[in-house]
N, C-alpha and C positions, 0 to 999 in steps of 0.2 A: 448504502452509502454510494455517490456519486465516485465517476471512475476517474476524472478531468486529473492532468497532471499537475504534481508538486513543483512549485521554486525552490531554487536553494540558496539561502545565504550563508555561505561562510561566517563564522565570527573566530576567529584566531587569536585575535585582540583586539585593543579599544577602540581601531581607527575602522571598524568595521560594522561599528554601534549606529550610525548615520546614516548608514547604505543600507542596514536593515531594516532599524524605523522607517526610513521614508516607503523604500517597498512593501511593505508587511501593510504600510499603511497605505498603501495607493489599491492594493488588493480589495480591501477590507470596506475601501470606499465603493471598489464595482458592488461590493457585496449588496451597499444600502445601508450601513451601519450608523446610525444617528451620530451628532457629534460625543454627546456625553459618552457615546459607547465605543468611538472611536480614541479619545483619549484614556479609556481603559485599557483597551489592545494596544495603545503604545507604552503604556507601564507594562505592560504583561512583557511587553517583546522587549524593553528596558530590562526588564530581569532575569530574561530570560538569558539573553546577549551577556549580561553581567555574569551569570553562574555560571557560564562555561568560560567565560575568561578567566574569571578567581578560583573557580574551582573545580573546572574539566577540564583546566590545559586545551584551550580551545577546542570547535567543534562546531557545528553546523545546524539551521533550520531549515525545516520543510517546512513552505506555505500552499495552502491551495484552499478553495472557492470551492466549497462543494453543495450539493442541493440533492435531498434527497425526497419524496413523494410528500413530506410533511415540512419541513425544513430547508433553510438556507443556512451557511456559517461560514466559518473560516474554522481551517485546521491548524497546525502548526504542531511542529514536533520536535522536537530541541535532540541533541546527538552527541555525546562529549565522549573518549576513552580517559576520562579521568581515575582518581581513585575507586571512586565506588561510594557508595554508603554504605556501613556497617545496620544500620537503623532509619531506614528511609522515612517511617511511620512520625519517628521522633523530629527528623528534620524540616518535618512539614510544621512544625509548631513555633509558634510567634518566640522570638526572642533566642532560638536554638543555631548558635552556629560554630563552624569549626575554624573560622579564620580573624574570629576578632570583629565580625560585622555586628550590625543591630538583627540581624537575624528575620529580618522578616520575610525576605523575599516569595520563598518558597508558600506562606502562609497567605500573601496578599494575591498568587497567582491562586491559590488553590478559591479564594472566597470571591475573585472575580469571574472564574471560568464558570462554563456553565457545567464544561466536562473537563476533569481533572485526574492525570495518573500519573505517577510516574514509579519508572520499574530503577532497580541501581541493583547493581554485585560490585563487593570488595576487590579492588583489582579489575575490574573490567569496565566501568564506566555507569551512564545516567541516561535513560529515555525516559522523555517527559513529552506526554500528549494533552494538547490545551485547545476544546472544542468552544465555539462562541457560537450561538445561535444568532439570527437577527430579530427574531421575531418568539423569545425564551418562551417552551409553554412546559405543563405537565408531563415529563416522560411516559409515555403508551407502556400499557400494562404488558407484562413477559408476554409473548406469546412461542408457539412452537414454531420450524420453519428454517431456512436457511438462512444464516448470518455469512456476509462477506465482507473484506477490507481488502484493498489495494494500495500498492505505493509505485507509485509512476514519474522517474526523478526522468531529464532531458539529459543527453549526455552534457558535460559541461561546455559552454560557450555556444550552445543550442538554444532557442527559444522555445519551442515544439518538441514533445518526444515522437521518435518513430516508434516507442509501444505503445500498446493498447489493448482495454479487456474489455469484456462485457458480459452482464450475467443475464441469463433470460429466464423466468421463473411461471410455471402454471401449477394446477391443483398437480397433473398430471407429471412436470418435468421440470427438472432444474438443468439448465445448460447453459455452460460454464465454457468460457473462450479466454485465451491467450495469445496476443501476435505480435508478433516483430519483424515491420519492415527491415529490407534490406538497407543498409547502411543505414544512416540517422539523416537528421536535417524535414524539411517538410515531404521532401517526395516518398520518404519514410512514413513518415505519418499520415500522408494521404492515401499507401495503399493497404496500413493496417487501417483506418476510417471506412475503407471502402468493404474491405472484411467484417467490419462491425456493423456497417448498413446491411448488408448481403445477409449476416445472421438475423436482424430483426425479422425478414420476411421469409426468412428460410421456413419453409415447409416441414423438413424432414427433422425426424428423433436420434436417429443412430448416428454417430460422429464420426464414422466415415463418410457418409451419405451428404453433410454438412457438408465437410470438408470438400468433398467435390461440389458441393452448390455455392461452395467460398472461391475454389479456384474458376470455375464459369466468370466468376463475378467481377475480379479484380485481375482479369487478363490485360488490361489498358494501364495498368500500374506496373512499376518496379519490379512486385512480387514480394512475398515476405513467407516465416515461418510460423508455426501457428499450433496450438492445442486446443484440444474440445473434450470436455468433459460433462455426461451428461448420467443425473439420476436419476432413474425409472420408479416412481412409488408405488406402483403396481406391483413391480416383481423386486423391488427394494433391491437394488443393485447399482452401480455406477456401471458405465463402458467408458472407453477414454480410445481417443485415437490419434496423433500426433503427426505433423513432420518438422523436420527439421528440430534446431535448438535450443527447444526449450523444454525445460524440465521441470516434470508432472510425480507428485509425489503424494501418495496415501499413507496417512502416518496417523492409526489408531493405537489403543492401551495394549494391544497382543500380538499388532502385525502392520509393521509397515512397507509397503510396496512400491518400487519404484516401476516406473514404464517408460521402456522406450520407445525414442520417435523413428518413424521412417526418413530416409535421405531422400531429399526433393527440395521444391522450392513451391508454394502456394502463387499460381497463377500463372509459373512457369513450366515445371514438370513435376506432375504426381508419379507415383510408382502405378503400375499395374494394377498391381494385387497390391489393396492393404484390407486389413482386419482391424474386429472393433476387442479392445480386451475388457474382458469383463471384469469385473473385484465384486465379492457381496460387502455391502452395506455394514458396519459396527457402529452402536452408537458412542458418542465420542471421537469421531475420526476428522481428522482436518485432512481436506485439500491444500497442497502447499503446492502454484506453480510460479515458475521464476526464468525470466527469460538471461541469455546469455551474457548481460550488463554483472550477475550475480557469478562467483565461483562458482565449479561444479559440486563440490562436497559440501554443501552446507549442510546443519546437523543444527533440528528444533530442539532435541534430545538435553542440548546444552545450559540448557537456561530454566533455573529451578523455581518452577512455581508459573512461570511465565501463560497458562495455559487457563489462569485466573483473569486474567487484565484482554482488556479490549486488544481486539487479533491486531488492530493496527500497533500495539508495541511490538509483537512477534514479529511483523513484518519490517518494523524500524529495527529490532537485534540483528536481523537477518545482513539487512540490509549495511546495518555499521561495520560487520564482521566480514562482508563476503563479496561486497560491491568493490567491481571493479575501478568503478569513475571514468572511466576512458570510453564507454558507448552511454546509449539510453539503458535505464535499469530499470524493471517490473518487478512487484510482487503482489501474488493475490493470492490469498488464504481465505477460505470458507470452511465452515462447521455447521453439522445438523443439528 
């Protein structure tokens, strides 16, 4: 999945239903989206608007434009601390509502999306993830390998986020980047960009080694903080090596590990000495990291079942619960 960052609209209430259509829908248009397929994303995002007004006590969408090696689409991800669903399964069904409506909504987003989830707890709220291709084909057979999803919000009254990830994948090595410019705005996100160019060409495996081919690279920038995490299918292991504030977490069925960053600044001063730490490999293990836009104790632990649904809801739970709003927010979860 594409790494480009999310918009946010508000929806609070009804006078916010205008400002979303028309954005949601000016995106959709960069996308390429035919007309017919254009006036489906504006019912989607009509209902979508609606349900957290009626019945999430308002709440938020993330949109973004993403393109993946097969694919282009639009994402969107709906956000409410509402009541919850007792029967989320049931309330997806034509005619099924709890407020006196015609009950369809839920059922018309679900038959036009191409990709549809949505996760609910009683008492905690509603994420609903609704993918649109532009070009809908046969979904590619399972295969083995690594799955990624990130969520990349701008702080607010930002256009640009200063985060930014990147994942780099061979037979040989998965490696796995997280950075966040100093402060936000564009000069933020031009020296995590520059970090993310530097890793394309990067030579080296070990994520210390990176990370100094990262700080060479983006000494003409700001500077920023950064994690690197990379898996060896040779020796089936991860190393991880960090600085600064962002946090890097290994959260498998029997042991999860946190690792700490070293104090510095990417492009300004590294430490001396730093080490790569190593963890072996479980299968079933998620990578969860999250730059400083998120609380520090977040806790996957919380949310039951949630380890079923595409990682982009884990990273939207995360992100409802633990997001600051006052900078840029990242999260990027991977599973082998």
């Amino acid at each position: 999945m594409d790494n480009s960052p999310h918009v946010r609209f508000q929806a609070t209430d009804r006078s916010y239903l205008a400002l979303a259509k028309k954005g949601i829908t000016q995106i959709a248009t960069q996308v390429g989206f035919r007309p017919q397929r254009l006036s489906e994303i504006d019912l989607i995002t009509a209902e979508l608007t609606s349900n957290l007004v009626k019945h999430g006590g308002g709440g938020e969408i993330l949109v973004r434009h993403f393109q993946t090696t097969s694919r282009t689409g639009l994402e969107l991800i709906s956000i409410d601390n509402g009541p919850g669903m007792a029967d989320p399964a049931r309330m997806m069904q034509d005619g099924i509502s709890t407020t006196g409506t015609l009950g369809n909504g839920l059922g018309a987003i679900n038959r036009l999306a191409d990709q549809f989830q949505l996760y609910s707890l009683k008492g905690w709220g509603t994420v609903q993830l609704v993918r649109l291709f532009k070009d809908p084909m046969p979904a590619p057979p399972p295969t083995g390998g690594f799955e990624f999803r990130s969520l990349l919000v701008p702080k607010p009254g930002e256009i640009v986020c200063g985060d930014g990830c990147y994942v780099k994948r061979t037979s040989e090595y998965i490696k796995i980047f997280l950075g966040d410019g100093l402060g936000h705005g564009p000069e933020a996100n031009r020296a995590v960009q520059e970090a993310i160019k530097a890793l394309r060409i990067c030579p080296h495996h070990q994520p210390v080694d990176i990370i100094r081919y990262i700080h060479q690279s983006v000494n003409k920038t700001r500077g920023l903080v950064g994690s690197v995490i990379v898996f060896d299918a040779k020796s089936q292991q991860w190393s991880w090596c960090g600085v600064g504030n962002i946090s890097t977490r290994l959260s498998g069925p029997t042991l999860t590990k946190n690792v700490l960053s070293y104090n510095g600044i990417i492009g300004m001063n590294l430490p001396n000495t730093m080490n790569n730490h190593v963890i072996p490999f479980s299968r079933g293990q998620l990578v969860v990291m999250c730059s400083d836009g998120l609380q520090s104790r977040w806790d996957v632990s919380k949310y039951p079942q949630i380890h079923r649904y595409d990682l982009t809801i884990l990273a939207a739970a995360l992100y409802k619960d633990y997001a600051r709003r006052t900078d840029d927010t990242s999260v990027l979860i991977g599973r082998l």
